[in-house]
VOZAMAR-106475 format. One record per residue: x negated, y, z of N, C-alpha, C, O in turn. Coordinates in steps of 0.1 Angstrom, whole numbers, plus 5000, padded with zeros to 4 digits. Each point is the difference from the previous one (the first is absolute). Last residue first. Layout:
REM residues N
XYZXYZXYZXYZ;...
//
This chain:
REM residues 314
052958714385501149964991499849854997500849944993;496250325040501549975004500950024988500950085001;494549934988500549935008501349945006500549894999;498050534979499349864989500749915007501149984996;498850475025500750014987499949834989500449984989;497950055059501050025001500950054984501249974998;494449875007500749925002501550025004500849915000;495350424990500849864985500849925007500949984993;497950285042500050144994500849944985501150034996;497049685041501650044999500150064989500949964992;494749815003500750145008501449974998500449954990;496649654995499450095008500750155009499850045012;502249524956500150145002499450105013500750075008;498249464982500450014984500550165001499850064990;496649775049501649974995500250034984499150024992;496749685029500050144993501950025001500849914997;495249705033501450054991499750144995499050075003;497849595017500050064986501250034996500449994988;497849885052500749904993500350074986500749954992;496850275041499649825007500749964988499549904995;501050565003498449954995499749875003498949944996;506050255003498850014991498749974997499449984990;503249985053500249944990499249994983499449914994;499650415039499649885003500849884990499349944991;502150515013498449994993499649845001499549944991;504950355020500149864991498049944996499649914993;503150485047498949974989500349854996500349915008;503550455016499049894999499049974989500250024988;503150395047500249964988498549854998499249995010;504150245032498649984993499949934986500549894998;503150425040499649884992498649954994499150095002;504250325018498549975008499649854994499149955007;504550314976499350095007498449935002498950044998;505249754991500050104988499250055006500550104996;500549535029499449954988500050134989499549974989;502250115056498649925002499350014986498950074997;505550075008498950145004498949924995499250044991;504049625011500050064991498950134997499350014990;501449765051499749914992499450104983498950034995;502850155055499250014992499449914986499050054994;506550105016498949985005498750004993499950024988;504450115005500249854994498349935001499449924993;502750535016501149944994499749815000500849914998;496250445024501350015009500949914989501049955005;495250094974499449945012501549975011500449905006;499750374954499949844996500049995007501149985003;498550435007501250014995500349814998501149955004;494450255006501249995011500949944995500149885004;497050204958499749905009501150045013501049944998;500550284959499350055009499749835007500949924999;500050094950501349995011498550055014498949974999;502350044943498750055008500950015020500850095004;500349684942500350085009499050015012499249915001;500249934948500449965005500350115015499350114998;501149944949499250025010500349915010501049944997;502449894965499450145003498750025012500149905008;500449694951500850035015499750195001499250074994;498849594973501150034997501150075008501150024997;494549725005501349915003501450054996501149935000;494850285004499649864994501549914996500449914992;499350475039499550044988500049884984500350014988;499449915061501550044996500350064984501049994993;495149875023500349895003501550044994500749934992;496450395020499349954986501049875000500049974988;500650225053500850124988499149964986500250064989;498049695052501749994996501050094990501149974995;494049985016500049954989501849995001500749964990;497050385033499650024986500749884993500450024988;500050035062500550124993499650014987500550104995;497749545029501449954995500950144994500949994991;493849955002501050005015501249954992500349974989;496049744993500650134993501150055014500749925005;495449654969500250055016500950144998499550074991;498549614970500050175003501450015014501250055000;496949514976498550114999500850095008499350025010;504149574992499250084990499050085006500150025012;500849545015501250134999499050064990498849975000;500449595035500450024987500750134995501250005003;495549765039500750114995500649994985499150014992;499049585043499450084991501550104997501249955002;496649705038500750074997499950064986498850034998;499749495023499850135003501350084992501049954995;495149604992501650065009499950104999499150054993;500749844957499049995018500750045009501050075000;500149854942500250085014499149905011499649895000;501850014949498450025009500250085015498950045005;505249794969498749894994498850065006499049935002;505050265016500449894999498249954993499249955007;501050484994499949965007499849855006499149965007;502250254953498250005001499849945018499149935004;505650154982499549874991498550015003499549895003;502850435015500349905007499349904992499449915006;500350484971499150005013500349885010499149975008;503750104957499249994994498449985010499149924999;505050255013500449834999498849974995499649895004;501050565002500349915009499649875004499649945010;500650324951499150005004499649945015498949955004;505650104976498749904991498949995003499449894996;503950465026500049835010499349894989499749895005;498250625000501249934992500149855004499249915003;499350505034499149854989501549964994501049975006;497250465029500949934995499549904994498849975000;500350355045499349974987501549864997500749935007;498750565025500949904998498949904985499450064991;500250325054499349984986501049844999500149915008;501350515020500049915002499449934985500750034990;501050455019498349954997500149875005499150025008;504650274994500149894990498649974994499649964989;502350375047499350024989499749944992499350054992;505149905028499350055006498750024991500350014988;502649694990500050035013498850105003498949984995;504049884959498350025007500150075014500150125001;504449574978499150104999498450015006499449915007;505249804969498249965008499350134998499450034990;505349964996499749915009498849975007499949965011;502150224946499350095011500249955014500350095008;500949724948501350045008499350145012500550105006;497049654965501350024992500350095008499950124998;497549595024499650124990500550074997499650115003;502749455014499950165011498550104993500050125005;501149554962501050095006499950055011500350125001;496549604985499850124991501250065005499850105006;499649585026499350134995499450064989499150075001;503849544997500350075011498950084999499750014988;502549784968498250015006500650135016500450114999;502949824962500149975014498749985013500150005012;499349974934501450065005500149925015499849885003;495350264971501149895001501250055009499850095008;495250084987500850054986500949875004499449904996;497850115052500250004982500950065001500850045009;498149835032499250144996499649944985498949974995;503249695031500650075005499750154995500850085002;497249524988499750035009500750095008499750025011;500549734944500349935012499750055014500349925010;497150244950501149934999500349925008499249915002;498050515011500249934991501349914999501050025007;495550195034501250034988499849884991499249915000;498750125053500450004982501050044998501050015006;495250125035500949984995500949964986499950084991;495849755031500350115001501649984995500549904996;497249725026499850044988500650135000500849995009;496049625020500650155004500350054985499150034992;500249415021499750164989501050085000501149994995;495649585029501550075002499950104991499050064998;498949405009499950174993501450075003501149964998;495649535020501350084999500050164997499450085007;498549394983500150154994501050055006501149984995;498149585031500050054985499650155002499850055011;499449715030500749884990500550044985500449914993;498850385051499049964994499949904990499050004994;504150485020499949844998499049944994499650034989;501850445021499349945009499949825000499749925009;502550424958498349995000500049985010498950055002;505349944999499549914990498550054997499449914994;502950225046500049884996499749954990499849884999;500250565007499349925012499749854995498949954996;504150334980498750044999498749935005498949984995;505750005018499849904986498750064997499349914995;502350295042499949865005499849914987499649885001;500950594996498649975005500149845004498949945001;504850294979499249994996498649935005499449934992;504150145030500349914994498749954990499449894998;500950465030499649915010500449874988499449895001;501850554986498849974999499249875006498949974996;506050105000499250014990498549965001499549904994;502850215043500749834996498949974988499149925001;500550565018499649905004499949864997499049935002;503550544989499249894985498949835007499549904994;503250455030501449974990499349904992500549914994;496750315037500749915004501049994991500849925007;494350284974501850045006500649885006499649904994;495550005004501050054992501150065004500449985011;494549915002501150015009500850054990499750114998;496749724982500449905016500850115011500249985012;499149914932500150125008499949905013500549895001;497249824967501250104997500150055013499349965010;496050014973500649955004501550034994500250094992;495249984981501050005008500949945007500549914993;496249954975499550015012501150055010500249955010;500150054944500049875005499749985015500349905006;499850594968500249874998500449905012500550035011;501350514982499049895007500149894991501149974994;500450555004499449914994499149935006498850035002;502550355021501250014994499849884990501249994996;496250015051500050084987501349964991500649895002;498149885040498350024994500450084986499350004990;504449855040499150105008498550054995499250085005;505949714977499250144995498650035010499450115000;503349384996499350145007499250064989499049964993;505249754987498450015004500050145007500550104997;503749734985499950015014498449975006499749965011;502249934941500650145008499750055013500350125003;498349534962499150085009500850135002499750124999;501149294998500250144997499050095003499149975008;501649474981500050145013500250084991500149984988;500349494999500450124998499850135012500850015010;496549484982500950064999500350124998499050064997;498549454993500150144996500850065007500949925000;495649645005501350075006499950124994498950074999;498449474986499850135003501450025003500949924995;497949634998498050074999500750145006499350055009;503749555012499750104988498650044997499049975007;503649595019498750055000499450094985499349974991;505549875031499349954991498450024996499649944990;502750215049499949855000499849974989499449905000;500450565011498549925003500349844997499149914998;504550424988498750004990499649885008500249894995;503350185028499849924985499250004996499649894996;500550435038500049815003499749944996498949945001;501350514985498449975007500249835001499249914998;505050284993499649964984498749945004499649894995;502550265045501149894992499149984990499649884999;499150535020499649875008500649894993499149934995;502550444987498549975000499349885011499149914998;505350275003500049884987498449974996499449904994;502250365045499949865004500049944983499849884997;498850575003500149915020500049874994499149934996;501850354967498650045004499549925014498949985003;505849984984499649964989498550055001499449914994;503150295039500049875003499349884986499549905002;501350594995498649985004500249845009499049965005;503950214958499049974999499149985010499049934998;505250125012499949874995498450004994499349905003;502350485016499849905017499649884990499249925005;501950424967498550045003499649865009498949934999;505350124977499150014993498649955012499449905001;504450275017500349865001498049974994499049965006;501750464996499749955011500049895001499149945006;502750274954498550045001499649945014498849954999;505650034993499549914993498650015002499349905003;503250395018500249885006499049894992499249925006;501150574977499549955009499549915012499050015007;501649994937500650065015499449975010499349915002;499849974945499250095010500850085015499650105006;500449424959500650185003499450025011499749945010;498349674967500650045000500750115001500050084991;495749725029500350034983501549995004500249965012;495949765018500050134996500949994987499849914991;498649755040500950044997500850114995501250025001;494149634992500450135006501750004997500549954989;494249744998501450005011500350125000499150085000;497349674978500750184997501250025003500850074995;494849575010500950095009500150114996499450105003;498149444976500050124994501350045013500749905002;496049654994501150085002500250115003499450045011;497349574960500150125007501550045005500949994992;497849554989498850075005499950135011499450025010;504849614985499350134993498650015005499849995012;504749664994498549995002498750114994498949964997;506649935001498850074993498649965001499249984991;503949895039501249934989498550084991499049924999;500650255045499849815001499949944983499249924996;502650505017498450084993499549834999499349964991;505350065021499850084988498549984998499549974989;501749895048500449894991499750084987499549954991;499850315047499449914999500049904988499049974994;504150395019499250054992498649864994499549994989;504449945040500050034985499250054992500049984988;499549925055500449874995500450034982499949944990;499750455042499049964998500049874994499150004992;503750395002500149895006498949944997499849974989;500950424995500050065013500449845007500450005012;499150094942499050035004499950015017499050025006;504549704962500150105009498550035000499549894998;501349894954499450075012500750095006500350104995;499549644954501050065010499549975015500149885003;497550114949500149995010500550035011499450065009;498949874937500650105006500149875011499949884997;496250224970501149875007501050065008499550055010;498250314949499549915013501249845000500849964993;499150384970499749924998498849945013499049945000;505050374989498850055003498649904996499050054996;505649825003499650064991498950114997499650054990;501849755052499849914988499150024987498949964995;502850335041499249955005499349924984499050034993;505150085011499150124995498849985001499250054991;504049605023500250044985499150114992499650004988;501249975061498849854995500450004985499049964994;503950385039498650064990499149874995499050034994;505149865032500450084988498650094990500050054988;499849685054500349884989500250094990499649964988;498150315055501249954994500049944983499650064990;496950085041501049955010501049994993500949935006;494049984976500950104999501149945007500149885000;494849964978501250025012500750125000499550114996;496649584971500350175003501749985007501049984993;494549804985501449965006500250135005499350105001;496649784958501050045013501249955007500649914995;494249994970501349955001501050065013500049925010;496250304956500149905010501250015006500850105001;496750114957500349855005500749955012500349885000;499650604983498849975005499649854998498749985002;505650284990499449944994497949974995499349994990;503949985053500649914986498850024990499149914998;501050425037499549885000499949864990499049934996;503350505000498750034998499049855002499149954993;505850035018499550054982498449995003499449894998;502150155042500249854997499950034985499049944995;500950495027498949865002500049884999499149945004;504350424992498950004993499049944998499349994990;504449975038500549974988499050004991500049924990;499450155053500149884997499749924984499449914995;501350595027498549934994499749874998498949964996;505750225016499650074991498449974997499750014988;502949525033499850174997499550124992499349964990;501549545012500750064994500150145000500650084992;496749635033500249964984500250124989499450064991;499649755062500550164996499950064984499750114997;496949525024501750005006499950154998499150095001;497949564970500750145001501150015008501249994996;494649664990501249985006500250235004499350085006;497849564957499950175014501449925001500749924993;495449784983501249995004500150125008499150035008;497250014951500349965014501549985002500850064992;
//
């Protein structure tokens, strides 16, 4: 098939245009700057210089392809970890979930796609049916106000792309990654392996917040089953083993070569840097991948953090 990939270049971009390639089928793959269409390339997509945030741009791009499927791995996430940057970061992704999702829904319908992919999350699923929800869960409906933008972002690409009657539209809640390119590898400068390092990411308060992960190969690997057999709706992508965050952050640090990680009182966060944070170490929900597996027959290649953190993140 023709895919069209906005967000090419990214850390699951990067993995899913290979995988696809060497599937047969033919890619484009967008990216905001002329200086990554070389990586792109040699990835062996069409590379694609793309504002995602201009609609006329985006248009002509998906116009110029004519794709079967368009793939949404929009995000402005990644580089240092400050705290201006981390804000800039966030306002840019959730306008890239607002309005670039609407912008690509355009594109898609005037060429007339078979299917819509895009990128969610499952950081911010309601805990209210238990510490491990599928597909069925909602996201939180009253989040911390720090994380509101966030979540409201979320839900309007969620919304919108399984609410479209004119193709496949699939959203996929993916756990957290690691791996190459993710920022949580064996690589020099990888931003959270150094605040690891560094004892930067402590276990808040009782650190029962159930966190699930997925190597960004497997990732991409689940994006591809998607892409050729997915249905609307939603599906979960993250390894078998769901894990609180007081167990998997000191396996993580461990993994990584770091010392323990630090054990900080819930108040203490809440007065420094509010409830957002408390939210996601404490009271989070970890996710089921079952459905995927049984509608599309994925398997990951490292079922547990437990291999995937000594196998994986090299």
């Amino acid at each position: 098939m023709k895919i069209f990939i906005a967000g090419a270049s990214g850390a699951i971009g990067s993995q899913l245009v290979p995988q696809l390639v060497a599937r047969g089928h033919q890619v484009f793959g967008t990216t905001r700057s002329a200086a990554k269409a070389g990586a792109l390339r040699a990835l062996g997509a069409e590379p694609m210089v793309v504002d995602a945030l201009d609609p006329d741009s985006v248009a002509d791009a998906v116009a110029k392809a004519e794709p079967e499927v368009v793939v949404h791995q929009l995000t402005a996430l990644g580089g240092p970890p400050k705290f201006r940057e981390v804000k800039r970061m966030a306002a840019a992704t959730n306008r890239l979930r607002t309005e670039g999702t609407d912008h690509l829904l355009a594109a898609a319908r005037a060429v007339g796609i078979r299917a819509f992919v895009a990128q969610s999350n499952a950081i911010w699923v309601d805990r209210s049916r238990g510490p491990v929800v599928d597909e069925t869960g909602q996201l939180e409906p009253h989040p911390p106000a720090s994380a509101e933008p966030l979540v409201a972002a979320l839900r309007h690409l969620e919304e919108s792309v399984t609410g479209i009657g004119w193709a496949e539209g699939i959203a996929i809640r993916y756990g957290a990654f690691y791996g190459p390119g993710t920022g949580v590898e064996l690589a020099p400068g990888a931003v959270m392996t150094e605040l690891v390092r560094k004892r930067r990411v402590p276990v808040i308060g009782d650190g029962g917040g159930v966190m699930s992960w997925v190597h960004i190969t497997d990732a991409a690997s689940a994006t591809v089953a998607a892409i050729e057999r997915g249905k609307r709706g939603i599906y979960h992508v993250a390894d078998d083993e769901p894990v609180p965050a007081r167990v998997i952050l000191p396996e993580l640090a461990r993994a990584l070569g770091a010392k323990p990680p630090r054990h900080v009182p819930a108040w203490l966060v809440r007065l420094a840097a509010g409830e957002a944070p408390v939210h996601m170490m404490t009271r989070a929900a970890g996710i089921s991948s079952e459905k995927i597996k049984r509608e599309l027959g994925w398997a990951p290649r490292y079922p547990s953090w437990r291999t995937g953190f000594v196998e994986g993140l090299r």
